[in-house]
N, C-alpha and C positions, 0 to 999 in steps of 0.2 A: 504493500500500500504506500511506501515512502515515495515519494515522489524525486528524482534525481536533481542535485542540485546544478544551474548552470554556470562555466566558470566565467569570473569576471560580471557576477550579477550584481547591481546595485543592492537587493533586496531578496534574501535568503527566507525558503522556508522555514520557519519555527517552528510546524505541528507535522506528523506521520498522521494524521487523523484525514481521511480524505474530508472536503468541506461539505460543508451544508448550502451548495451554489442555493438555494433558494434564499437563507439568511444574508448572506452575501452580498444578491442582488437587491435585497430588502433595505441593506446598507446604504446602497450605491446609488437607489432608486432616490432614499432622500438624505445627499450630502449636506442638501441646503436644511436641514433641520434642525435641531438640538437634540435629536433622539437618543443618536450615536456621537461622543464625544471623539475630538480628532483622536486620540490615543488610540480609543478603541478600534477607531476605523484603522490604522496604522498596523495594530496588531492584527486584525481581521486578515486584510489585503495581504500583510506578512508571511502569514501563515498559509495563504493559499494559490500565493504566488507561482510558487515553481507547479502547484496544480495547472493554473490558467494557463502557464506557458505552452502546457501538452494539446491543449485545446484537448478535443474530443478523444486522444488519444491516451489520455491521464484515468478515461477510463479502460481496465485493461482486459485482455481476454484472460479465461483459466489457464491456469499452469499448475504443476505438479509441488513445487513450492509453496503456492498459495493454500493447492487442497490439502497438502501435511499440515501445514500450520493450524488450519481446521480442524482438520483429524485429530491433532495432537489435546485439542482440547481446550487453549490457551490460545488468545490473536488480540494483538494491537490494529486500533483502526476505530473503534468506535467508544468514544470517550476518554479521559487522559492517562488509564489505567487497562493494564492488560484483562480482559475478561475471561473467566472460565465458562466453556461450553457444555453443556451437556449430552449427552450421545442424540438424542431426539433432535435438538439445536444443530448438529454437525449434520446429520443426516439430513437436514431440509436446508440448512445450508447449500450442501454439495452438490444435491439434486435443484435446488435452485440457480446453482452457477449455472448448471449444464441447460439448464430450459432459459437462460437468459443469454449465455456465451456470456457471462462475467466472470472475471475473477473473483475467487471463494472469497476471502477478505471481504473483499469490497461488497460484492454481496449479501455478507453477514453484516454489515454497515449502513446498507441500504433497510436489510431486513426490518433491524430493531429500530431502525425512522419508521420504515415505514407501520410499525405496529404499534410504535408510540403517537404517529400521528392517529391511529384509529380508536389506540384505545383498547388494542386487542393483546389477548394471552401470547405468550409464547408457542405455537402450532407444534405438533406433536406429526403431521403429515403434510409434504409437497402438493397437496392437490392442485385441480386448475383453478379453484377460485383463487387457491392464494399468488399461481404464477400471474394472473389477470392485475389483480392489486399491484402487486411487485414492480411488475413490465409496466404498469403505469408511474407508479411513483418513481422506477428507474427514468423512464422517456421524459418526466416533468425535471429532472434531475441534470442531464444531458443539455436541453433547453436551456434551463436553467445557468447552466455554466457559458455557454453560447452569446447569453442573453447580457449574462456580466461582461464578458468580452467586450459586447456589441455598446453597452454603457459605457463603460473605460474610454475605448475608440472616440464617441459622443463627445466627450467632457475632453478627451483631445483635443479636438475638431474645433470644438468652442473656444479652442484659448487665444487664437486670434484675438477673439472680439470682447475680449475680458478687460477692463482697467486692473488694474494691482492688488487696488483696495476691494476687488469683487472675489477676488480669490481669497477662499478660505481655507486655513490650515487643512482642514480634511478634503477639499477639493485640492490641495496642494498632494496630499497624500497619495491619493486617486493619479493624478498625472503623473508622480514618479514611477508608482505602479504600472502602466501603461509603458513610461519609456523604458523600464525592466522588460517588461513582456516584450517588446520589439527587438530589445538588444539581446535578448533570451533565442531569436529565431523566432517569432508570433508569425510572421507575413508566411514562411515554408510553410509552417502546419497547419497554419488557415488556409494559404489555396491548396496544398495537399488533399485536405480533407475533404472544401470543396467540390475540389478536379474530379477525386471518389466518389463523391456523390452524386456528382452530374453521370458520371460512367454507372452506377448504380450496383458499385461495389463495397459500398456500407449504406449505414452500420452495421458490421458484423452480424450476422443473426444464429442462433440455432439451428440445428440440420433437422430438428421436429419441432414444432410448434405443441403438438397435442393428440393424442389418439384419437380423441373424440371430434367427428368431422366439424360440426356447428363449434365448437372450441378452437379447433384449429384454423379455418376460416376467419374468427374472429382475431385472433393474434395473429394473423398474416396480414389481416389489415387494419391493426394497431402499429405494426412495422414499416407498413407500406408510408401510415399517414406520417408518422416520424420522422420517416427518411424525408417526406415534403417539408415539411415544419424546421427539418433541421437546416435544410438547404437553401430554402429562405431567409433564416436568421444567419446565415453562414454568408450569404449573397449581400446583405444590410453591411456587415461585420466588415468584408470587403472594401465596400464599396467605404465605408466610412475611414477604412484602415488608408487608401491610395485615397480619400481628400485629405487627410492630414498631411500637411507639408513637409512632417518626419520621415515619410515611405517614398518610396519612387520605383514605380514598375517597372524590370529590367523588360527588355525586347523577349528573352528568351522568356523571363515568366510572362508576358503578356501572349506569346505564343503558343503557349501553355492552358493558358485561361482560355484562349480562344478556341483551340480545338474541344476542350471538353464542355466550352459553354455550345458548340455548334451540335456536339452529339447530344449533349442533355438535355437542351432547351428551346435553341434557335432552327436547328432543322430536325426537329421529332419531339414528340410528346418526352415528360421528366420520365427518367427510370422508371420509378415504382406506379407508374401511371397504372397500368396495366393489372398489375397485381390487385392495387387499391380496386379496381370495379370488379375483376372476377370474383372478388371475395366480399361484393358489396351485397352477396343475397340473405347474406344472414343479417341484416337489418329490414328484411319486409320489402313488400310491395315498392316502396319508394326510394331502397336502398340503391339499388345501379342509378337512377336518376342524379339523388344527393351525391353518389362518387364521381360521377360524371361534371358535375358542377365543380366538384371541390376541383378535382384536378384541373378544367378549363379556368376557372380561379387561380390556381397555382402556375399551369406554363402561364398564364398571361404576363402574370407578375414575372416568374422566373425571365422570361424574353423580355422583358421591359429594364430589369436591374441587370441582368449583362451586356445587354446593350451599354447602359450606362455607365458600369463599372471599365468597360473594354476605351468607352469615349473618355473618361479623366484619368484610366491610365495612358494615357497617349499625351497627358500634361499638355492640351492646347494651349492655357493661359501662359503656361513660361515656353514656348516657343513664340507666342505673339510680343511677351516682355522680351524677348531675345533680339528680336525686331529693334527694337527700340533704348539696348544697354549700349552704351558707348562702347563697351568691349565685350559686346558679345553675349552678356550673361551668364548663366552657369551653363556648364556641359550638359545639356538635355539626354534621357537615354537612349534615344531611339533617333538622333540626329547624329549616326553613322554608317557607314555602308554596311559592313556586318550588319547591324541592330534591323536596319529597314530590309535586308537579305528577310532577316529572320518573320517579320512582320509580313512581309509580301507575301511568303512561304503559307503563314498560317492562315491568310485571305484568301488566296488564288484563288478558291474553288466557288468562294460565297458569290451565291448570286444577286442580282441586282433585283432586289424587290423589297418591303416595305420592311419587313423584319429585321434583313441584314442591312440595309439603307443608310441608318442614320454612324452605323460603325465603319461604311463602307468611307460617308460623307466624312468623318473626321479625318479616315488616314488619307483620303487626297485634299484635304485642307490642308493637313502636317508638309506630306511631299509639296504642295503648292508652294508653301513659305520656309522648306526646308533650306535652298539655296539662298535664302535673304535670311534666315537666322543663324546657318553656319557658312561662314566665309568658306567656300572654296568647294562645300559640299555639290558633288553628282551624283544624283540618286543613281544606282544602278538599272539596269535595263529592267529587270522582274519588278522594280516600283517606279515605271516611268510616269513623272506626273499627268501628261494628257492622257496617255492610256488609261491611267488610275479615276483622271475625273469623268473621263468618258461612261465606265462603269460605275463611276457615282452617283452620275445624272442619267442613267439607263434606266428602262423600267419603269417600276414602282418608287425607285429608290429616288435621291433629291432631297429638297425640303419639304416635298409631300410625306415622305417615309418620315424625316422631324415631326413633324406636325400630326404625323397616325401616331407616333408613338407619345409626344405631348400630352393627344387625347384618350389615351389608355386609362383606366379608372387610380389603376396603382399609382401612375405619375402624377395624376390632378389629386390625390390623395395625400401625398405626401409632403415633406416641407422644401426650405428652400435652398438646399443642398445639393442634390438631385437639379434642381430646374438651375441653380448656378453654373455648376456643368454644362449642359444644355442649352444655356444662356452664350456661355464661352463658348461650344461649336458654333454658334450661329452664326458670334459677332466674328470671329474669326472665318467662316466660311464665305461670309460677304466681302471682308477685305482680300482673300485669297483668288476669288473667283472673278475681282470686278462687276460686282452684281450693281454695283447703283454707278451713277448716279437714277434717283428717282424717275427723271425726264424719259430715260431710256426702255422703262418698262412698263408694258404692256398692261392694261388698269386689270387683269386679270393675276398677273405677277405681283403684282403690289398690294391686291389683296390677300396671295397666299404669305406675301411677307408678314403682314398686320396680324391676319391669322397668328401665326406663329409669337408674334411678339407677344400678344394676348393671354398667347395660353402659357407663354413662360414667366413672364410679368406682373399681370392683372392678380390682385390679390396677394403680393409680394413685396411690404413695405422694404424689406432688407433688400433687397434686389431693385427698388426702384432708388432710393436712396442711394444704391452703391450706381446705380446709373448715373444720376445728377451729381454726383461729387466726382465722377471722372468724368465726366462729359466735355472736358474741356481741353482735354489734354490729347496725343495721340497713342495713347496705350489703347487697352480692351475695349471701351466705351467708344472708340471714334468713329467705329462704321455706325452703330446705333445713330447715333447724333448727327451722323452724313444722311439716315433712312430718314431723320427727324427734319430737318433742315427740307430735304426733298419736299417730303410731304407738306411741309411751310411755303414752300416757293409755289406751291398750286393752291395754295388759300389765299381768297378769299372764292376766288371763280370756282373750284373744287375745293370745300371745304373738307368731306368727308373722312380723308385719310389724315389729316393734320390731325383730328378730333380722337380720332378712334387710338392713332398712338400716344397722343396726351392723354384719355383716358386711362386707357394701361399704364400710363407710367407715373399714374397720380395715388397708387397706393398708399396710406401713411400720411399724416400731415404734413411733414416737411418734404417727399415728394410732390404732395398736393400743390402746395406752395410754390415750388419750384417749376411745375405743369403750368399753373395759372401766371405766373413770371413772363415765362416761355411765350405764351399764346397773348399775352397783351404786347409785344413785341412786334407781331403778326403785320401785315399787309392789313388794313381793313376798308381799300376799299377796290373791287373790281374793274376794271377795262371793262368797255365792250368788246365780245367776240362781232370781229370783220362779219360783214354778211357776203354770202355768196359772191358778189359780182365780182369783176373784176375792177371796180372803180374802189372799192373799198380793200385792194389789195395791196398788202405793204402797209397800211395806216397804224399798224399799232406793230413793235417790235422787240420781238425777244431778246432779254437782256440776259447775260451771261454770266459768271462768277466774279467778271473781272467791270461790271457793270456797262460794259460794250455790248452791240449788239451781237446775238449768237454769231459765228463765221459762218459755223455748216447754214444755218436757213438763209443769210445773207446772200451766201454761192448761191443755193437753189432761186432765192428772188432774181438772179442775175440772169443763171441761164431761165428763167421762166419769162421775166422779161424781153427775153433775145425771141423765144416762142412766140409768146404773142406777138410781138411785133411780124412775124412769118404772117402769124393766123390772121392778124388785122391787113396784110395787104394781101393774100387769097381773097378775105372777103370780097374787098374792094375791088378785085379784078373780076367776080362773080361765082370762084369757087367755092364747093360746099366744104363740109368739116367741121366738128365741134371745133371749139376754144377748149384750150389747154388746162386745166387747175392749176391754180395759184398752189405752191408750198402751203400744208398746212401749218397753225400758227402752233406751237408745242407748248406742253404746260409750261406754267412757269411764271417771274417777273418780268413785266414789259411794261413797256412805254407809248405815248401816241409819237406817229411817225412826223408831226408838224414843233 
């Protein structure tokens, strides 16, 4: 049950007692309280440190070691003092490891939780009710440790946005714990376990469930739901672990992720899909229905946080900063030839439609701007950038695939972590691609822009706030404020899209502020559009950035007037033919031509 110590850890186990992940997370849930004083959280986290490090692997399978110790009558593990067994206790023990695939120890440690939390006698026989109970309070267990992980990470994540005086001793506690767990190997054993799981080779199971067939069906799909739940909270864990700015996904582990998130989630149903509904008849008439939900409930989500995880580990925001460090920035990991070898490899195959889309969309954003973020870099041929965007905007895929996956339940459900990612491919994909200026796109395209800002934005004080405080500069925020400016330059005469991105971007008072700032700046008052004729052509003139008239309509007024000037002396000699149309006048600032 000792859990091994790591060398060079900041923070040494103290207890051989495997934890109580549920007391744990009970701790972590409220740091900000007076419940638990910092000491006690200190010792807490101490002691189940080197546990967390294993992640799921901290719980172990049987061994012949374990089951002596058993046997022998005598075993550390559950409370601060060695316990004596009794022959009855050993025997359901033993036969409890075996219908769980646990270690004897640990299972005797699980046992007496779990019959303390019921309230129940010491059992004198293994039956199936007691393996039903067990396997539950084991899987709430598992979760449970997953779950602290996943808090740790969180309270990470958060320290950005912390003043000094907001950090309290026990959340000070919590963070060391955390940079222990990382410097321990956390990032290996969490996509480790992961990878396994998307492959649908844990957790470990039992070679029999139960003799009895309605028993046995029933704990095939208490495993099946497990393996979903764990893989979920393993997915969150992730994804939280590469936002913190302490992690940085190698090319090879991103390659890594990618294949197993392609077999597990993005092109097939999860692992235990399968199992979970063949074994859904023993819940009644409506049981394959409810399995059927759960698991379309689960890939969804699953497909929606690899995609996500796959897009911030490709760190678009510090390739966009890269852009813009007077030397360069830091070494990005994946802005080298090997790294994008290795990246290109784990793509090749993904096809161009809604699913793989928005991961397809990041990595030819990256190659777009990878020769202006690393001096000197040539992608290699297997990630040539236009090859790469061709296949981005193939399809399904695009910012239509962005914007399906936006609209996903999981993504509009979640906070602003997730849609900041998401936020970065965007901004970054416009600057990459020459998507604006505004004038250029088609009133169809600039809706699916709006779209998109909408559902990343809208209801996103943090995110709109973190808009208007860079808005000004040309880091991450400057394509936004280029789609902003656009949409400005066609107000008042088309007001609509001016509105609709001020709206999104007025979440929160001080973005509010900032929105209403913005829009009394505005144009407020319209030209006439020219009418048809050709006497009203040229009278009003589009003004450019540099407050000249545009060139290009300029030219086209040039050669149009060399036209008509044709068509008006055909007339005059009594030839037929329409007249030519005038250049149309393009959105935008203009002036009268007098």
């Amino acid at each position: 049950l000792e859990a091994e110590s790591e060398p060079g850890a900041a923070m040494t186990s103290g207890s051989k007692v495997l934890p109580s992940y549920r007391e744990v997370f009970s701790v972590l849930e409220g740091l900000g309280s007076l419940a638990t004083s910092p000491e006690e959280v200190e010792k807490l986290l101490g002691d189940c440190s080197d546990f967390l490090k294993g992640c799921l692997d901290s719980f172990k399978p049987p061994s012949s070691a374990s089951k002596a110790a058993v046997e022998s009558g005598t075993v550390s593990g559950y409370g601060d003092q060695p316990l004596n067994l009794n022959e009855s206790i050993r025997k359901v023990t033993v036969e409890a490891s075996t219908r769980l695939a646990l270690d004897e120890v640990q299972t005797y440690a699980l046992l007496r939780r779990c019959l303390d939390e019921d309230k129940s006698p010491l059992p004198t026989a293994c039956d199936d009710d007691l393996v039903v109970r067990l396997t539950r309070y084991y899987f709430a267990e598992r979760l449970q440790l997953m779950k602290c992980i996943q808090a740790l990470l969180e309270r990470g994540t958060d320290a950005e946005h912390d003043d000094d005086d907001e950090v309290t001793p026990a959340l000070a506690h919590a963070r060391a714990c955390l940079r222990d767990l990382l410097a321990g190997g956390l990032e290996e054993k969490l996509t480790g376990a992961l990878c396994s799981h998307m492959r649908g080779s844990t957790p470990t199971r039992p070679a029999v469930y139960s003799k009895d067939r309605r028993r046995n069906a029933q704990l095939a799909k208490m495993w099946a739901t497990q393996a979903l739940e764990e893989t979920q909270v393993m997915l969150d864990c992730a994804f939280y672990m590469y936002y913190s700015p302490a992690v940085r996904c190698s090319a090879s582990g991103f390659a890594r992720l990618a294949e197993a998130f392609e077999e597990g989630a993005l092109g097939r149903a999860p692992a235990s899909a399968a199992e979970l509904v063949n074994n859904a008849w023993v819940d009644g008439e409506r049981g394959e229905e409810y399995a059927r939900e759960t698991v379309n409930g689960f890939s969804d989500s699953f497909r929606a946080m690899c995609s996500v995880i796959l897009i911030e580990a490709m760190d678009l925001e510090d390739v966009v900063q890269s852009l813009n460090a007077a030397d360069g920035g830091d070494t990005h990991a994946m802005l080298n030839v090997d790294a994008m070898k290795d990246v290109a490899k784990a793509l090749g195959k993904w096809p161009s439609d809604a699913t793989h889309g928005p991961v397809l969309l990041a990595w030819a954003t990256l190659l777009s701007l990878a020769p202006s973020a690393a001096s000197g870099l040539t992608p290699p041929p297997e990630a040539d950038p236009a090859k790469m965007s061709a296949r981005a905007a193939g399809g399904d895929a695009g910012f239509d695939s962005l914007l399906s996956l936006l609209r996903t339940d999981y993504i509009k459900g979640i906070g602003h972590a997730c849609k900041s990612v998401l936020k970065n491919l965007f901004t970054a994909s416009l600057a990459a691609f020459d998507v604006l200026p505004v004038q250029r796109l088609k009133p169809g395209e600039l809706d699916a822009l709006l779209d998109i800002l909408s559902e990343l934005v809208e209801g996103q004080p943090i995110l709109c706030e973190q808009f208007w405080g860079g808005s000004h500069g040309d880091g991450q925020e400057a394509p936004l404020m280029n789609l902003l400016v656009g949409c400005r330059e066609r107000h008042p005469a088309d007001g609509v899209p001016l509105l609709r991105a001020l709206s999104a971007l007025a979440s929160g008072p001080d973005a509010a502020a900032c929105a209403l700032a913005f829009l009394s700046r505005s144009p407020t008052v319209a030209l006439p559009t020219p009418g048809p004729g050709a006497d009203m052509a040229g009278s009003i003139v589009p003004i450019g950035r540099d407050g000249e008239p545009m060139r290009k309509w300029k030219l086209a007024m040039e050669r149009w007037e060399g036209e008509y000037a044709d068509y008006e002396q055909r007339r005059d000699m009594g030839w037929g033919g329409d007249a030519p149309p005038a250049p149309p006048l393009p959105a935008g600032p203009g002036r009268s031509a007098g």
